[in-house]
C-alpha positions in Angstrom: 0.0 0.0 0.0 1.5 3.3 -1.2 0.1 6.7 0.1 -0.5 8.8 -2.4 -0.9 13.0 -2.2 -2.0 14.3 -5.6 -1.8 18.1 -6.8 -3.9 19.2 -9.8 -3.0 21.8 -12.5 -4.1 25.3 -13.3 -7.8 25.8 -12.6 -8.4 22.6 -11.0 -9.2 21.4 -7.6 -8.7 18.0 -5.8 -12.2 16.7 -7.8 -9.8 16.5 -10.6 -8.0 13.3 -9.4 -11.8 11.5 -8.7 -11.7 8.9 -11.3 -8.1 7.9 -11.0 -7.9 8.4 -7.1 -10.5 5.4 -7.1 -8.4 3.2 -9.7 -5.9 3.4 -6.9 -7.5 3.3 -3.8 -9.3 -0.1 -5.7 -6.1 -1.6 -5.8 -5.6 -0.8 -2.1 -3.6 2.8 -2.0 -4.4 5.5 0.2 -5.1 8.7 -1.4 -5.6 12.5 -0.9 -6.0 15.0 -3.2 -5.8 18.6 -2.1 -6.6 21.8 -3.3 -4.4 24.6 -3.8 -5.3 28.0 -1.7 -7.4 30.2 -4.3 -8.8 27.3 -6.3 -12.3 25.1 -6.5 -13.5 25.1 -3.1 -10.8 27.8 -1.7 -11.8 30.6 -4.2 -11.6 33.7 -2.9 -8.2 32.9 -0.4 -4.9 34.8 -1.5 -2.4 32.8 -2.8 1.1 33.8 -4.2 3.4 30.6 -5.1 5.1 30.6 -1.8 1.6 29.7 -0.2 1.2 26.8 -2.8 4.0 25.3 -1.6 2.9 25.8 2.3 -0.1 24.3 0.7 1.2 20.7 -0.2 4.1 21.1 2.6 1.3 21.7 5.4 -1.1 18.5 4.2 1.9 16.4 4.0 2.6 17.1 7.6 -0.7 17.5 9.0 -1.9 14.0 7.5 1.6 12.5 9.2 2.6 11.2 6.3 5.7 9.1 5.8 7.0 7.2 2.7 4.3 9.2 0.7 4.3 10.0 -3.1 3.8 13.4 -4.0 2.6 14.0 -7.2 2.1 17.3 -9.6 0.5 17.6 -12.7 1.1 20.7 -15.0 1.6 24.1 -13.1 1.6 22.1 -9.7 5.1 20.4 -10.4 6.4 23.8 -9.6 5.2 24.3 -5.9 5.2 20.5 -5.5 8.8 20.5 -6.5 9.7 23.3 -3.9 7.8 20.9 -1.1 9.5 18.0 -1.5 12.8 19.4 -1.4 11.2 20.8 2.2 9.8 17.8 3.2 12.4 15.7 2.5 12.6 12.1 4.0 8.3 11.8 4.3 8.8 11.1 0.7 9.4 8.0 -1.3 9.1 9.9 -4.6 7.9 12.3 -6.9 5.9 12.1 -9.7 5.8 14.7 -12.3 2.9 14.3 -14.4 3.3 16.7 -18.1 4.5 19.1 -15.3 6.5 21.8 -14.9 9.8 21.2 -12.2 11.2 24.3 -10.7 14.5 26.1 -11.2 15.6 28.4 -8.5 14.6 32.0 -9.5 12.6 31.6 -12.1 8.6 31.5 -12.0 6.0 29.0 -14.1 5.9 31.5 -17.1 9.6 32.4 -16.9 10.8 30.5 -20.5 8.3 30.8 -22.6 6.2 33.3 -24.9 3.7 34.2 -22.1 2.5 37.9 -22.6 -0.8 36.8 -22.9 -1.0 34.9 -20.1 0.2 38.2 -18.1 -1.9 40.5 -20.2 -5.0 37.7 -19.3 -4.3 38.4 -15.4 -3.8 42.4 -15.6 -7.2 42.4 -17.2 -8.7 40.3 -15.1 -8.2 41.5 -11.6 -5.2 39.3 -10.8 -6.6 36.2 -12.1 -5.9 33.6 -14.9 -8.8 33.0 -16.7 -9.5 29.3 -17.4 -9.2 27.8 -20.5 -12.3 27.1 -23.1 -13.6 24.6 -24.9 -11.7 25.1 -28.2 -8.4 25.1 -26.3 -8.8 21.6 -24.7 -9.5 20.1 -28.6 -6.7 17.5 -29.8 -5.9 16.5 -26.4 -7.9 12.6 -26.4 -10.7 13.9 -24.5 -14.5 13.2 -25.5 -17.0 16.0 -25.7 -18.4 15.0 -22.0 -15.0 15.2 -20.4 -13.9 18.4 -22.0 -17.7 20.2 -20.6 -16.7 18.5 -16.9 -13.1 20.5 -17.0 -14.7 23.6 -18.2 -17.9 23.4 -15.7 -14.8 22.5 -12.7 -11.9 25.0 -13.8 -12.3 28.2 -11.5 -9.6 31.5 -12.3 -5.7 30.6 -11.2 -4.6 33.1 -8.8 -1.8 35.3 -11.1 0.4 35.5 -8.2 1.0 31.9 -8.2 2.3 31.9 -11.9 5.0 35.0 -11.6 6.4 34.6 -8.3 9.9 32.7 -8.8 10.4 29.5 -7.1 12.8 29.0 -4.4 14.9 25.7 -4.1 17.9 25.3 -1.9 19.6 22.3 -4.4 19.1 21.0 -8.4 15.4 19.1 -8.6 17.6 16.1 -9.6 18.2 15.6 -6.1 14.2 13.9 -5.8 14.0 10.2 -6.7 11.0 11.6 -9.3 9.5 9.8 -12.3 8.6 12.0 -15.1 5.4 11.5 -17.0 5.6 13.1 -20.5 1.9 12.9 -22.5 2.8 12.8 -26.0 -0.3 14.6 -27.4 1.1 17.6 -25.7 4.8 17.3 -27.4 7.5 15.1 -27.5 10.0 16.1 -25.1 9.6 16.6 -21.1 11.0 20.7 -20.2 14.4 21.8 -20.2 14.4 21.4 -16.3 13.7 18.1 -16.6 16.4 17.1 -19.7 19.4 16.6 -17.2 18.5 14.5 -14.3 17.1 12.2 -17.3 19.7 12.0 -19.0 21.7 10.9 -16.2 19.4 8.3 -15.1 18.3 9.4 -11.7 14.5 10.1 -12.6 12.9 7.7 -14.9 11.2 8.5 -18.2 7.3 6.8 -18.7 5.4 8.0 -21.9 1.7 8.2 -22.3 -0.1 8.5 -25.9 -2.8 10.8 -24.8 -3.2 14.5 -23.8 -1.8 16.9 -20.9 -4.8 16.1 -18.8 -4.7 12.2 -18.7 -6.5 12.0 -15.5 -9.8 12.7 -17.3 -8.8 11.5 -20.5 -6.4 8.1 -19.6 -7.3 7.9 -15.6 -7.0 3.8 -15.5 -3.6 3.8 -17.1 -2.2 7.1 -15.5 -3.4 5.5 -11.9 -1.3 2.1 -13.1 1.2 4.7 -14.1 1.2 5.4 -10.6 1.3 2.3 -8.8 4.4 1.0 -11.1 6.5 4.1 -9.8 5.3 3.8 -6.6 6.2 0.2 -6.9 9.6 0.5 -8.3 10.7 3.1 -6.2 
């Protein structure tokens, strides 16, 4: 039995995880999926990145947790990074899921073209707007699943996606597994490229789309328990 703490992208809360966080706890896992301050149920509550990363550290700690997998999917590889390096020895492993992995100083839209993304949050009160319809096509999800994201997603806090991240040491240092969904491009990001190329995170490929909990939830949740497994 592994014990599983799951973080969900931009826009989503914990109800993301539903469908694979009962694959897993089928096959006897314990599971908890948490929302990040400003999201789904905790709209409304200021959040800069540094209280996403309180965020996972303080569940972590006040569920007791030891030999836990944390895992982060999309945006929430970057504050789950930063709380694993704090937490430290409660963790088996990490599991990046078509995330993004912190590097010190820089924020989840430092390295790419992102002026609409800040020009989305300046005209929207501080917020990121969630995504549409349109912008979830190509990404092996049915009609049905793409109208439950949209109904879920609730604004991102902007905060969250400018403020740099903060780690003491290289992310290589986490025994991590990176999951790399192929419908969203070929290769994991640049922060990623060295520890795997060394070896000391392992590679697992998924032919579906960046949101494979809706769209792939039994295989991403056996994705999950082989990690686990093999760590």
């Amino acid at each position: 039995m592994t014990r599983f703490v799951m973080v969900a992208g931009a826009w989503l809360g914990a109800w993301a995880w539903d469908d694979v966080a009962a694959e897993l706890r089928a096959a006897g896992h314990e599971v908890h999926a948490l929302t990040l301050s400003g999201l789904a149920e905790k709209q409304g509550v200021p959040a800069g990145q540094r209280t996403h990363v309180r965020d996972v550290v303080e569940e972590v700690e006040r569920l007791g947790l030891r030999d836990a997998v944390l895992v982060g999917h999309s945006y929430s590889g970057i504050p789950v990074g930063q709380a694993a390096e704090r937490i430290g020895d409660r963790l088996r492993r990490v599991v990046f899921v078509d995330a993004n992995v912190p590097v010190d100083g820089e924020s989840f839209l430092s390295g790419w073209p992102s002026e609409h993304v800040r020009r989305a949050i300046a005209e929207h009160g501080g917020v990121w707007p969630p995504a549409t319809a349109e912008d979830y096509a190509g990404q092996d999800l049915t009609e049905e699943r793409i109208a439950r994201i949209v109904a879920g997603a609730t604004p991102h806090p902007g905060a969250t996606l400018t403020e740099p991240a903060v780690l003491a040491g290289p992310p290589g240092a986490l025994p991590a597994t990176y999951v790399k969904c192929l419908l969203d491009g070929d290769e994991p990001p640049p922060a990623a490229a060295k520890p795997l190329e060394s070896g000391d995170w392992e590679l697992v490929t998924m032919d579906t789309g960046h949101w494979p909990m809706f769209s792939r939830p039994r295989e991403l949740a056996r994705v999950l328990h082989a990690s686990a497994a093999g760590s």
